[in-house]
C-alpha atoms as an extended CHARMM CRD file, in Angstrom:
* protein
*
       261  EXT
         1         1  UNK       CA            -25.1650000000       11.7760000000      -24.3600000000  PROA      1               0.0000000000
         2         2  UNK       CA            -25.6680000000        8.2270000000      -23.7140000000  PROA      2               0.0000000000
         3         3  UNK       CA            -24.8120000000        6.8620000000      -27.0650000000  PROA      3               0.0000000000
         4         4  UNK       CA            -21.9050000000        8.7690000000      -27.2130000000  PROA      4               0.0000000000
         5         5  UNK       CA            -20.4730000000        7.6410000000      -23.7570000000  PROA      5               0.0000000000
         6         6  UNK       CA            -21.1200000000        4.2090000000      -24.6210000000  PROA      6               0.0000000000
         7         7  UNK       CA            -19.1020000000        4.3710000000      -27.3590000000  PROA      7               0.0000000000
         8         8  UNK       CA            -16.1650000000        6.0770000000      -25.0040000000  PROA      8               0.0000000000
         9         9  UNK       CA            -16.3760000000        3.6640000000      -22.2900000000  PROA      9               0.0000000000
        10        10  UNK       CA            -16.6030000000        0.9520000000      -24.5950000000  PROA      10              0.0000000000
        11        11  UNK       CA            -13.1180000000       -0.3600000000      -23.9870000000  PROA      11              0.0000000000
        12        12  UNK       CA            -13.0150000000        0.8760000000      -20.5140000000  PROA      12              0.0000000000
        13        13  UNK       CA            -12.1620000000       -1.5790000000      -17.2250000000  PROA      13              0.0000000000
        14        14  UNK       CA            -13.2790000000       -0.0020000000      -14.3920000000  PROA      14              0.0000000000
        15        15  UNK       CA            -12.4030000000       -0.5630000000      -10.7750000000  PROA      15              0.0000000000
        16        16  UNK       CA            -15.7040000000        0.0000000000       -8.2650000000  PROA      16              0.0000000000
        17        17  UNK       CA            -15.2680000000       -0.0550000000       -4.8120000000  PROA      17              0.0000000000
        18        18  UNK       CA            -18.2500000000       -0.7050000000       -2.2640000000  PROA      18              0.0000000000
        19        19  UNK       CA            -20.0790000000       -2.3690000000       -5.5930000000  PROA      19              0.0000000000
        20        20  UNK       CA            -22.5320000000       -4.4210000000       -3.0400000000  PROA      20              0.0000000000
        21        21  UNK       CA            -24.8230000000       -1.9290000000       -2.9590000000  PROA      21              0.0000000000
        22        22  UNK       CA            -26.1890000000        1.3690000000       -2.8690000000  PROA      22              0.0000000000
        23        23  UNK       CA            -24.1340000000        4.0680000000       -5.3270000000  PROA      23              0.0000000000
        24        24  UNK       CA            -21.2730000000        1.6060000000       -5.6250000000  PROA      24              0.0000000000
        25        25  UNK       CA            -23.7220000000       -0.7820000000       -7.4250000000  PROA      25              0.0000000000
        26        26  UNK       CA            -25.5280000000        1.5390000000       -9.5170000000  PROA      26              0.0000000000
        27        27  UNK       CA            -22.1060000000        2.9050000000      -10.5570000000  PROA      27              0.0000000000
        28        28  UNK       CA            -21.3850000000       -1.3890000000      -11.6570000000  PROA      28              0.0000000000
        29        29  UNK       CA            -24.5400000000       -0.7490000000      -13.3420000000  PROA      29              0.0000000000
        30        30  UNK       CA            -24.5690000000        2.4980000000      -15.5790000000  PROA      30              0.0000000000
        31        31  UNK       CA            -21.0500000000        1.7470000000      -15.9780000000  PROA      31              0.0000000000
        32        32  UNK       CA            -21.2350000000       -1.7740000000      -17.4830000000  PROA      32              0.0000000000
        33        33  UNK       CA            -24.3990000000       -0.1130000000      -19.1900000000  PROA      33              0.0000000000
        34        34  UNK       CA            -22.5140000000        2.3900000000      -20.6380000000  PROA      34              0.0000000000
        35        35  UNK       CA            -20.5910000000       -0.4690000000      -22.4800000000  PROA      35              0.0000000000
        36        36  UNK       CA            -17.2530000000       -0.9680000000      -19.7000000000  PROA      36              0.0000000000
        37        37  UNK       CA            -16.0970000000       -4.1520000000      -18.4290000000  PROA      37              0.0000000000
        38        38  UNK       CA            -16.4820000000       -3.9520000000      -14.4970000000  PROA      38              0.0000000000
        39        39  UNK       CA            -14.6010000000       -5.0670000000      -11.3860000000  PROA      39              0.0000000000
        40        40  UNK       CA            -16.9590000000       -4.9910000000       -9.1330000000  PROA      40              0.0000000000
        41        41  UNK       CA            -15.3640000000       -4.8960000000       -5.1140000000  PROA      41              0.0000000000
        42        42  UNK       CA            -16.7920000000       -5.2590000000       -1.8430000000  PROA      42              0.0000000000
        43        43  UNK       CA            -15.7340000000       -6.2730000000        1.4900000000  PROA      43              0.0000000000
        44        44  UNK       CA            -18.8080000000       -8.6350000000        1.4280000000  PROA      44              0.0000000000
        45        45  UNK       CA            -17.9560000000      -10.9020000000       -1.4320000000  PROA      45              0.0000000000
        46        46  UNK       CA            -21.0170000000      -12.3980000000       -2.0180000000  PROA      46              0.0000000000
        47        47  UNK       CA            -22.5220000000       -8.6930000000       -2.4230000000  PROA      47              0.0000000000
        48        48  UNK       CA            -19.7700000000       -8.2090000000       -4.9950000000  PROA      48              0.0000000000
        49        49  UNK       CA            -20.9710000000      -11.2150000000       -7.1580000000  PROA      49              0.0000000000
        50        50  UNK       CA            -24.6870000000      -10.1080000000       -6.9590000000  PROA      50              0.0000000000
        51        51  UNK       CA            -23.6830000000       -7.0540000000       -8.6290000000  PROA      51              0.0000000000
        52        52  UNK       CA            -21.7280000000       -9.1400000000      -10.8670000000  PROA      52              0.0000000000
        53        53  UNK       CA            -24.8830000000      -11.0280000000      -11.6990000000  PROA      53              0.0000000000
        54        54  UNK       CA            -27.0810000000       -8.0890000000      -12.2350000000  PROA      54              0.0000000000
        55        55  UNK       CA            -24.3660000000       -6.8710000000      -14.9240000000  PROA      55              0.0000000000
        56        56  UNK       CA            -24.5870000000      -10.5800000000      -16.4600000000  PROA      56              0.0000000000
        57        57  UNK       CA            -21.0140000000      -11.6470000000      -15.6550000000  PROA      57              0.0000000000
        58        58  UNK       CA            -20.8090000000      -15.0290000000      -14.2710000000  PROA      58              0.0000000000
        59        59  UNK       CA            -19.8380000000      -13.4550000000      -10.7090000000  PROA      59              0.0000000000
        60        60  UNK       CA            -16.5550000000      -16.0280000000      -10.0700000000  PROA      60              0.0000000000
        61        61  UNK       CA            -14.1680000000      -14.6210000000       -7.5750000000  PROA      61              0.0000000000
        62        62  UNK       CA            -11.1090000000      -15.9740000000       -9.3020000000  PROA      62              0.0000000000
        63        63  UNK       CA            -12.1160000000      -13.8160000000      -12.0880000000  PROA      63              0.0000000000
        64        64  UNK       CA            -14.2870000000      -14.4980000000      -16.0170000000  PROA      64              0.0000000000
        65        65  UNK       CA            -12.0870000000      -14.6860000000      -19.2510000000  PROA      65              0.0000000000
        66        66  UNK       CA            -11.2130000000      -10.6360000000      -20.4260000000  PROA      66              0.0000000000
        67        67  UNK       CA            -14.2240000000       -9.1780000000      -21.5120000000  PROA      67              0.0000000000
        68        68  UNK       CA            -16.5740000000      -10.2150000000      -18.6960000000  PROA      68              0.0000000000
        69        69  UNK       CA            -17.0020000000       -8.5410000000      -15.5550000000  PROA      69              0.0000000000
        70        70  UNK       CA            -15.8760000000      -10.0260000000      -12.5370000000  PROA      70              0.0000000000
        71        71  UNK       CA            -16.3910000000       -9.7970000000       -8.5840000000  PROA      71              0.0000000000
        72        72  UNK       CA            -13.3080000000       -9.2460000000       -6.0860000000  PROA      72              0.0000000000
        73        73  UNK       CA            -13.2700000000       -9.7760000000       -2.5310000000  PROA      73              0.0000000000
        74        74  UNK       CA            -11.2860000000       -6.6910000000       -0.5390000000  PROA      74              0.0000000000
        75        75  UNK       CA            -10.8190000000       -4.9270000000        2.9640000000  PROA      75              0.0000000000
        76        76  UNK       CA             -9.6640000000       -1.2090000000        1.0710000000  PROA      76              0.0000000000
        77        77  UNK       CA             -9.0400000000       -0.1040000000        4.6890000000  PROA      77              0.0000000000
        78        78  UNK       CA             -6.1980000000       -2.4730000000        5.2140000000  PROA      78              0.0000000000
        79        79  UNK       CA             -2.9430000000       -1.5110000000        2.5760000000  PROA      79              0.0000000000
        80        80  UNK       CA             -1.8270000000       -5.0310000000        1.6300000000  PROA      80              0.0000000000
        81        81  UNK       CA             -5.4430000000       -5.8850000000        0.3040000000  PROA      81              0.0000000000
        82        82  UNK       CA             -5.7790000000       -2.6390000000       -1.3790000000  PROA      82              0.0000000000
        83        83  UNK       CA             -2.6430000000       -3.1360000000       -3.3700000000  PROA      83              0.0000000000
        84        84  UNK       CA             -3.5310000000       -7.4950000000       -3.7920000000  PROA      84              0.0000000000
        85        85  UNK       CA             -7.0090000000       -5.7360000000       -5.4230000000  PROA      85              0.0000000000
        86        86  UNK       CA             -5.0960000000       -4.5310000000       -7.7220000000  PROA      86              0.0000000000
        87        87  UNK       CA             -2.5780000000       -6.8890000000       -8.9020000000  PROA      87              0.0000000000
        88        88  UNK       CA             -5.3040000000       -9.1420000000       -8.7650000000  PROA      88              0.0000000000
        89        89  UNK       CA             -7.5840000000       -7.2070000000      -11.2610000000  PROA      89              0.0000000000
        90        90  UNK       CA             -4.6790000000       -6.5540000000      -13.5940000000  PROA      90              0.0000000000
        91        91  UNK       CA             -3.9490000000      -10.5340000000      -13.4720000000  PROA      91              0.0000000000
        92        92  UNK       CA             -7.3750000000      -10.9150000000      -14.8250000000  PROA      92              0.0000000000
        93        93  UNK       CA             -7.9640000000       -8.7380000000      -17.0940000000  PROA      93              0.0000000000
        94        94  UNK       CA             -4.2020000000       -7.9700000000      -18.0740000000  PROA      94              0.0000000000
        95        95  UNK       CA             -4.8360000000       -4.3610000000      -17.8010000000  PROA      95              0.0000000000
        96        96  UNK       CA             -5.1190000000       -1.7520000000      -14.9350000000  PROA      96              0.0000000000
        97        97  UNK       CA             -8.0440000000       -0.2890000000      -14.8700000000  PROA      97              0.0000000000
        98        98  UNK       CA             -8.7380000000        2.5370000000      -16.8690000000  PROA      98              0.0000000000
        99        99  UNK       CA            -11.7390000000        3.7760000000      -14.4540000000  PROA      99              0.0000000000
       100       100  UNK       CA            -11.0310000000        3.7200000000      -10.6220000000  PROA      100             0.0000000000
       101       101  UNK       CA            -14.2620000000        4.6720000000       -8.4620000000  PROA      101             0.0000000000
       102       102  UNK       CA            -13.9140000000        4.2280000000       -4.7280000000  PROA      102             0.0000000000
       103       103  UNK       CA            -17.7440000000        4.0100000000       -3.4010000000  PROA      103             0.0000000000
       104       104  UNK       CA            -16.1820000000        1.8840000000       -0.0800000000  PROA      104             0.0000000000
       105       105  UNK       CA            -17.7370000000        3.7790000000        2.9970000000  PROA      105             0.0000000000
       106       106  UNK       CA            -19.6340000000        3.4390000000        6.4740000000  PROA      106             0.0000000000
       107       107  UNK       CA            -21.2640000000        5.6260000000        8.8800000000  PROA      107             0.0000000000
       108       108  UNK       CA            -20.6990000000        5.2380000000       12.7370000000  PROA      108             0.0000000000
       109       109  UNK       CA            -23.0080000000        8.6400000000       14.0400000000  PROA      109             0.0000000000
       110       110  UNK       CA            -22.6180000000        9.5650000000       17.2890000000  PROA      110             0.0000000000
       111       111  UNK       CA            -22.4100000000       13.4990000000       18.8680000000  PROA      111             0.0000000000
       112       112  UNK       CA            -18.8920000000       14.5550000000       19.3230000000  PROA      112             0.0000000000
       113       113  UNK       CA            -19.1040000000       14.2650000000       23.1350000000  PROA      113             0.0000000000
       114       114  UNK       CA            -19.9740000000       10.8260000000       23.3220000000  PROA      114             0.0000000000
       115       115  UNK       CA            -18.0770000000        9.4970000000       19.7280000000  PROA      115             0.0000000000
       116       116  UNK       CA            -15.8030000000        6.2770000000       20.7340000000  PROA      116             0.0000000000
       117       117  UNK       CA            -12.5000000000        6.8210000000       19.5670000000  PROA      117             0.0000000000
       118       118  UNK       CA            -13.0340000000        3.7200000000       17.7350000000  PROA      118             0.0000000000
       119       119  UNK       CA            -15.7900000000        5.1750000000       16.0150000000  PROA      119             0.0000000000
       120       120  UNK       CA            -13.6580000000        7.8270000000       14.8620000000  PROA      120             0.0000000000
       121       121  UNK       CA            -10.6290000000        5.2470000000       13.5900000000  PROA      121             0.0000000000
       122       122  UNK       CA            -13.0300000000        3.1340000000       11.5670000000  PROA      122             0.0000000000
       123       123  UNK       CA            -14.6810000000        5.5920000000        9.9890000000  PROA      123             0.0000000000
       124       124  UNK       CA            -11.6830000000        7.5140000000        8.7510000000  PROA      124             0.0000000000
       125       125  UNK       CA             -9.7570000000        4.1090000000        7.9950000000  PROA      125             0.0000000000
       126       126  UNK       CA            -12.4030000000        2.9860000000        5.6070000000  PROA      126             0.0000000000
       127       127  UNK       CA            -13.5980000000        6.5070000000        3.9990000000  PROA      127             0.0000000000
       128       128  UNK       CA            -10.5950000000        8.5350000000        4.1970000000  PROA      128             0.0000000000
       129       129  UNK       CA             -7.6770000000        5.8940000000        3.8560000000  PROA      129             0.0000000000
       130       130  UNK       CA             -9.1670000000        3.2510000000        2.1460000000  PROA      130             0.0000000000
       131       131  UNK       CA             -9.7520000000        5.8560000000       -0.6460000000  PROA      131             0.0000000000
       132       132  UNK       CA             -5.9260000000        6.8160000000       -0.2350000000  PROA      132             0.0000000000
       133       133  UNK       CA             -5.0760000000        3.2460000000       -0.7240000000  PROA      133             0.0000000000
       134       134  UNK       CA             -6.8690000000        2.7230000000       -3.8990000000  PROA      134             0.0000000000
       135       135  UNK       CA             -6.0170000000        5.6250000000       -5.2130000000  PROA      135             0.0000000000
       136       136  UNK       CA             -2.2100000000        5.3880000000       -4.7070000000  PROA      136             0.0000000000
       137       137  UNK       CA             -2.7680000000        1.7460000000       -5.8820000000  PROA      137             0.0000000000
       138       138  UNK       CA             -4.4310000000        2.6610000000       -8.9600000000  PROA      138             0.0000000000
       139       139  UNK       CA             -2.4160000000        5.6230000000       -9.7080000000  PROA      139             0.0000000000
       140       140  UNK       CA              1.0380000000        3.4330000000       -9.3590000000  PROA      140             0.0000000000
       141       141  UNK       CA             -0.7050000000        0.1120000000      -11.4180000000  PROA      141             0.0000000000
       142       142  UNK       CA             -1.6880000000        3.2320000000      -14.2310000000  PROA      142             0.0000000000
       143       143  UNK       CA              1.4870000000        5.0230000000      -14.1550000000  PROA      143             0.0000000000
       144       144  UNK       CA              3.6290000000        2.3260000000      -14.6640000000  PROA      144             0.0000000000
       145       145  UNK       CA              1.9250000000        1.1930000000      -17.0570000000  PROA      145             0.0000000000
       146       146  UNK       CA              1.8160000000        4.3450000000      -19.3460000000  PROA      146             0.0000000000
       147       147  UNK       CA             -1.6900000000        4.4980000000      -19.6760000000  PROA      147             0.0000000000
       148       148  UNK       CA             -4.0810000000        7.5930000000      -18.7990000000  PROA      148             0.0000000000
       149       149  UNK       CA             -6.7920000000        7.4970000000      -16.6690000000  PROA      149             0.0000000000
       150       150  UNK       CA            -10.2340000000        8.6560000000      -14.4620000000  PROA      150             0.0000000000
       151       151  UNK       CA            -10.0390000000        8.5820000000      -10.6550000000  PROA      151             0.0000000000
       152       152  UNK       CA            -13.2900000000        9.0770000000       -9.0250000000  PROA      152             0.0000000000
       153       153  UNK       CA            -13.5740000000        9.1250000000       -5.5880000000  PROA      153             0.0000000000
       154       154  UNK       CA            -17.2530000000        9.2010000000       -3.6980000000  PROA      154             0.0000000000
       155       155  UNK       CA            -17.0540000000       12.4030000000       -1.1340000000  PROA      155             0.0000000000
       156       156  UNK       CA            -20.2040000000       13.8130000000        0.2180000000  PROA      156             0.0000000000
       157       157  UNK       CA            -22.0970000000       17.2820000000        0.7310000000  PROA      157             0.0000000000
       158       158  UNK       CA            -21.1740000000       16.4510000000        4.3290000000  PROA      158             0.0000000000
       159       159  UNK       CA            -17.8540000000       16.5630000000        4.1090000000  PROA      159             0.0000000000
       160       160  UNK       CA            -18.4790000000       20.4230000000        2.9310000000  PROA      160             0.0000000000
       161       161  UNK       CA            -20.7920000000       21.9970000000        5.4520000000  PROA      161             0.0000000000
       162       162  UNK       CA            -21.0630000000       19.1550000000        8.6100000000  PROA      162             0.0000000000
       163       163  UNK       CA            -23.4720000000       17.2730000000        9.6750000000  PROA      163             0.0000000000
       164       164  UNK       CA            -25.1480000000       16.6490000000       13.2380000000  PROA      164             0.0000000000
       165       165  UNK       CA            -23.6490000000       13.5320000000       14.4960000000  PROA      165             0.0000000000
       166       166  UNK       CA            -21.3880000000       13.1750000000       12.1050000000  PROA      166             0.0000000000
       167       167  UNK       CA            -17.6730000000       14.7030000000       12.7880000000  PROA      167             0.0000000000
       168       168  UNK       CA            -16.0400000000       11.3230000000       12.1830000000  PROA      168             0.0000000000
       169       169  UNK       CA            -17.8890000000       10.9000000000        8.7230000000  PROA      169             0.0000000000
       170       170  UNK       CA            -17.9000000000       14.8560000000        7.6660000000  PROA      170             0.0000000000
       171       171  UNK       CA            -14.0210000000       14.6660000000        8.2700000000  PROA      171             0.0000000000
       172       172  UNK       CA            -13.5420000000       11.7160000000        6.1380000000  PROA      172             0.0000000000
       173       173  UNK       CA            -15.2350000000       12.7770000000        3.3830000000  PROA      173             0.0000000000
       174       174  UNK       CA            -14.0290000000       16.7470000000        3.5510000000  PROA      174             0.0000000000
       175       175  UNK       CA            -10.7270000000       14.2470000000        3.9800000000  PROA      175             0.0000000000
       176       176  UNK       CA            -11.4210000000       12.8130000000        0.0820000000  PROA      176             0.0000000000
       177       177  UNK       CA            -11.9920000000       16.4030000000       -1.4650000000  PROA      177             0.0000000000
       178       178  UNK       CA             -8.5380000000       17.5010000000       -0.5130000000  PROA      178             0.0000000000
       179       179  UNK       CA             -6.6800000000       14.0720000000       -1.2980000000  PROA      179             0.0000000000
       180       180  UNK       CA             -8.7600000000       14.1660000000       -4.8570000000  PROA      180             0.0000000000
       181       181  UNK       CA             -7.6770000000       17.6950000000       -5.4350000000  PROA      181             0.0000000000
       182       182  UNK       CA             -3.8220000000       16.9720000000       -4.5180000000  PROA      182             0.0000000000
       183       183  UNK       CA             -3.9380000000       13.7170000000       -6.9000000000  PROA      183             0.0000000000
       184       184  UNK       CA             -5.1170000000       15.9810000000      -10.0390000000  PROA      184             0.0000000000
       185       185  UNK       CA             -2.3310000000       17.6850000000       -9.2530000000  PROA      185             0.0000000000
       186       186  UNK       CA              0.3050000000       14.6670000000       -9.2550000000  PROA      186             0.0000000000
       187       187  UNK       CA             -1.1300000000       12.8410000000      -11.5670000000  PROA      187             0.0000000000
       188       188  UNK       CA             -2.4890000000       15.1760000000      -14.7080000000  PROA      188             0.0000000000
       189       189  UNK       CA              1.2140000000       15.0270000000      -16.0170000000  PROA      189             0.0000000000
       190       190  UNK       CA              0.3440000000       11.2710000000      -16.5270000000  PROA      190             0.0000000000
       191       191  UNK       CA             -2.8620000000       11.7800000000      -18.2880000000  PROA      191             0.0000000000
       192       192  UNK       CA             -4.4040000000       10.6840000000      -15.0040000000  PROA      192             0.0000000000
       193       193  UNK       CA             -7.5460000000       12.7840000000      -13.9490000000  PROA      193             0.0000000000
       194       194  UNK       CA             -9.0990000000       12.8380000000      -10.7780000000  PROA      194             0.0000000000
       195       195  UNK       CA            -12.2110000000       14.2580000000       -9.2810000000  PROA      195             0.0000000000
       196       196  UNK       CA            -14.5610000000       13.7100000000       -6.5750000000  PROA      196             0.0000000000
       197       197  UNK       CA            -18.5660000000       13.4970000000       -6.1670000000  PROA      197             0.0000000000
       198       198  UNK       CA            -20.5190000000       14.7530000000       -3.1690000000  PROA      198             0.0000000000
       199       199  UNK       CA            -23.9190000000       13.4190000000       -2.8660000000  PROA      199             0.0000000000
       200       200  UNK       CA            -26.5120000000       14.8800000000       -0.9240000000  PROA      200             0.0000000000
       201       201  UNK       CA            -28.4870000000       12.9150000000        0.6180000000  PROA      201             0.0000000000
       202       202  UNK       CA            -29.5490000000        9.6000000000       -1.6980000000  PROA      202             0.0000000000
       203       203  UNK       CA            -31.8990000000        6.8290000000       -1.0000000000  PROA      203             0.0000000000
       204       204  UNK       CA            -29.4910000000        3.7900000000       -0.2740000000  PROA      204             0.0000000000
       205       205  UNK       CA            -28.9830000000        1.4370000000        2.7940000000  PROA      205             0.0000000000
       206       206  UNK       CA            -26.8180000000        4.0100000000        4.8840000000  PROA      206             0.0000000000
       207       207  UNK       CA            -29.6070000000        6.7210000000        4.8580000000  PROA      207             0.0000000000
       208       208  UNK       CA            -32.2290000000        4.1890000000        5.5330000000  PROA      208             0.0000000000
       209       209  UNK       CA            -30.4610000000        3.8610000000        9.0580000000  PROA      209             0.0000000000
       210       210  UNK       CA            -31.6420000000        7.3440000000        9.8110000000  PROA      210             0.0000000000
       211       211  UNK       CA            -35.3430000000        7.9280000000       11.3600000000  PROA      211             0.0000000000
       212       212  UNK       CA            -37.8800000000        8.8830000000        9.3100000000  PROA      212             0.0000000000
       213       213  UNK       CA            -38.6330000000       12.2000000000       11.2290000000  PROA      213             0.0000000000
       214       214  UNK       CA            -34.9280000000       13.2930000000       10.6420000000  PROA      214             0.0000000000
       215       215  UNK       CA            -35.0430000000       12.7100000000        6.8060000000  PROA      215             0.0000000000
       216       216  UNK       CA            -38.5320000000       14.3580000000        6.6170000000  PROA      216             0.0000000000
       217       217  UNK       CA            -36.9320000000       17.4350000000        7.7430000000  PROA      217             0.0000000000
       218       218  UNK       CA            -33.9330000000       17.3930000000        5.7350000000  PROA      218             0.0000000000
       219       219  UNK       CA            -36.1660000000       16.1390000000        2.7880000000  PROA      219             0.0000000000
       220       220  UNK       CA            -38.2900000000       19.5620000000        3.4490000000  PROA      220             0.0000000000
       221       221  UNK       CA            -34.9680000000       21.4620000000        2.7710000000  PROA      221             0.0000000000
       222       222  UNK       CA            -34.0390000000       19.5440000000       -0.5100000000  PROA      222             0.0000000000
       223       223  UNK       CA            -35.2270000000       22.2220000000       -3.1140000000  PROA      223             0.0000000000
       224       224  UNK       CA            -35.9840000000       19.6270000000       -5.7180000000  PROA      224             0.0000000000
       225       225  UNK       CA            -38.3340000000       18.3650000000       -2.7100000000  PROA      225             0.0000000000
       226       226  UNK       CA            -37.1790000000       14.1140000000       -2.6930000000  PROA      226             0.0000000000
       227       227  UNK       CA            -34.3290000000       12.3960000000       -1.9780000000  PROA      227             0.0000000000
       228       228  UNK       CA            -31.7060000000       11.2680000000       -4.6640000000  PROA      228             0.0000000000
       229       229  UNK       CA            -31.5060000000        7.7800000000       -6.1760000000  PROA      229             0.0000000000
       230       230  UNK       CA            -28.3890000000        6.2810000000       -6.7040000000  PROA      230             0.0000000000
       231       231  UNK       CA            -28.8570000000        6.7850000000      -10.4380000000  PROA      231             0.0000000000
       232       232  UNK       CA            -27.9400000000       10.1700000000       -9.9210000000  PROA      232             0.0000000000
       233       233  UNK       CA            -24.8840000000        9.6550000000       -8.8490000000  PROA      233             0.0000000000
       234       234  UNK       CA            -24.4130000000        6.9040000000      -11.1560000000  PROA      234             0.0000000000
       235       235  UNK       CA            -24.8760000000        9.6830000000      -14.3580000000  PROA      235             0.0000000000
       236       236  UNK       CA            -22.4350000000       11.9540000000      -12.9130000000  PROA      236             0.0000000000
       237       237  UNK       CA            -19.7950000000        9.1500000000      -12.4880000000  PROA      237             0.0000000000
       238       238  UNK       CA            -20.3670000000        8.1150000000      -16.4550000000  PROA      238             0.0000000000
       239       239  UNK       CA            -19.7590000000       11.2440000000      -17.4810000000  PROA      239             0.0000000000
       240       240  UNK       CA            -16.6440000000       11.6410000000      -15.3460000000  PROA      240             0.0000000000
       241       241  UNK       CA            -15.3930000000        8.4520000000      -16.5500000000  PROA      241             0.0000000000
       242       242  UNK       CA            -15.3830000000        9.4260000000      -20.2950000000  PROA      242             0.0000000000
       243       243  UNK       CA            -13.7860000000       11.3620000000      -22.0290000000  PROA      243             0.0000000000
       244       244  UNK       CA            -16.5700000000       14.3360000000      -22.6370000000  PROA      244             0.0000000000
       245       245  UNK       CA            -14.9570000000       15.4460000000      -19.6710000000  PROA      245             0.0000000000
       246       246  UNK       CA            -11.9090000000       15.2360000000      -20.8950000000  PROA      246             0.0000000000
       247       247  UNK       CA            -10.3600000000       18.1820000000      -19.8120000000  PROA      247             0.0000000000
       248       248  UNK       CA            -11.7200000000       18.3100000000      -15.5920000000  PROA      248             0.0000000000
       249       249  UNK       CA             -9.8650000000       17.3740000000      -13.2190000000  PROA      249             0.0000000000
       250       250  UNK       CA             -9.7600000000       18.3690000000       -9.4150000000  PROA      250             0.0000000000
       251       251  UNK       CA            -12.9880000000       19.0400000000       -9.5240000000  PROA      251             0.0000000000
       252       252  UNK       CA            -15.7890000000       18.3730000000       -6.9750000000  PROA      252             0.0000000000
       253       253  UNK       CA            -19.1720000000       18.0020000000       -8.3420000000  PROA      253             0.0000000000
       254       254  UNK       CA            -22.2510000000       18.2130000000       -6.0330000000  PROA      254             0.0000000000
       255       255  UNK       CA            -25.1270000000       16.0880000000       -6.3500000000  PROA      255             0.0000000000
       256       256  UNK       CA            -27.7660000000       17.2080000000       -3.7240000000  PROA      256             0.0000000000
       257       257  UNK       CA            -30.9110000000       18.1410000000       -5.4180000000  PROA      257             0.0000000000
       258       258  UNK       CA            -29.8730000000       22.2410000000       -4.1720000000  PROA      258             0.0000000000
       259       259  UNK       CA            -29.4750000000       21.3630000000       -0.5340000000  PROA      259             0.0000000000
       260       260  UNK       CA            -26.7090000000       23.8500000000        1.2350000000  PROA      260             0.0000000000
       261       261  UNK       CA            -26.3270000000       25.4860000000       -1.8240000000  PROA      261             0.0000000000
């Protein structure tokens, strides 16, 4: 499958937000593997441009000729930078992208009788409405543009079945399923797909916050016995991104090596 989704993707631009690290950069990766030109986005710029250098773009803010990938600077949280992303990726590449994946998120764990309310608007204003905002974004830059397109947005398993700790971040991402699903439905008439991924629980920076005897236990539940890597998700993105799936949309596909199947 990997020859033929490099030749799909070959004249793909794709948008990838939270590219710094984690799945967000091993999406830059498989995807610029895969033969797309990447946009690679982070709120920490000078994560962005590291990604931008693994993929062998020159990594300038301002943006590389068309043809190279290039590293943007954005707060997706905030609806004025969401749509400046944008316009600013379509000024240098003279395109909308054809691939939108928002990877953005953060974690702020607390039990729900001590969470902060603050906690609570964070999390939901980067996972849940930063997604919105890049999404809407994308879909307007796409549809006005008359081309088709793949929206991908990065749920998670916990935003299916809850997680200790977790209300703020389960609602978020349970938050992204239902936006995802309502956007197929809006924008299919435009050629514009949209689906969502829910990871399980994968081996990046955010997981590495939790102690060791917690993820031995939830590790003991995986069926496949390990954690994820990135990678994984990474695959399932490609394929979602070409055109072998061609014909999903709406669709929420779990990544989670069997756990709470």
């Amino acid at each position: 499958m990997a020859s033929q989704l490099q030749h799909r993707l070959r004249s793909a631009l794709a948008l990838v937000t939270g590219a710094g690290s984690g799945i967000g950069r091993a999406v830059s990766v498989r995807l610029a593997g895969e033969g797309a030109t990447v946009a690679a986005c982070d709120l920490d710029g000078a994560a962005a441009q590291e990604t931008v250098r693994l993929l062998g773009g020159p990594g300038s803010k301002q943006g590389p000729p068309r043809g190279n990938h290039a590293a943007f600077q954005a707060d997706v949280s905030e609806g004025s930078a969401a749509r400046r992303l944008l316009e600013q990726v379509q000024a240098c590449f003279s395109r909308p992208p054809s691939v939108v994946v928002s990877c953005a998120g953060i974690t702020r764990d607390e039990l729900l009788l001590h969470m902060s309310e603050d906690d609570w608007d964070k999390v939901i204003a980067v996972n849940l409405k930063g997604t919105f905002l890049v999404t809407q974004a994308a879909g307007q830059a796409l549809v006005s543009s008359g081309c088709s397109g793949s929206i991908i947005n990065i749920s998670s398993i916990v935003g299916k079945v809850g997680n200790m700790g977790q209300t703020n971040y389960a609602a978020s991402k349970a938050g992204v399923i239902g936006l995802t699903q309502t956007a197929a439905r809006e924008l299919g008439r435009h050629g514009i797909r949209c689906n969502s991924v829910l990871p399980g629980f994968i081996a990046t920076p955010m997981t590495q916050k939790v102690p060791q005897k917690v993820m031995n236990k939830i590790t003991g539940m995986i069926p496949m016995g390990h954690l994820g890597d990135p990678e994984d998700v990474a695959d399932v993105v490609a394929f979602l991104a070409s055109e072998d799936s061609g014909y999903i949309t709406g669709a929420s596909v779990e990544v989670t090596g069997g756990l709470f199947m």
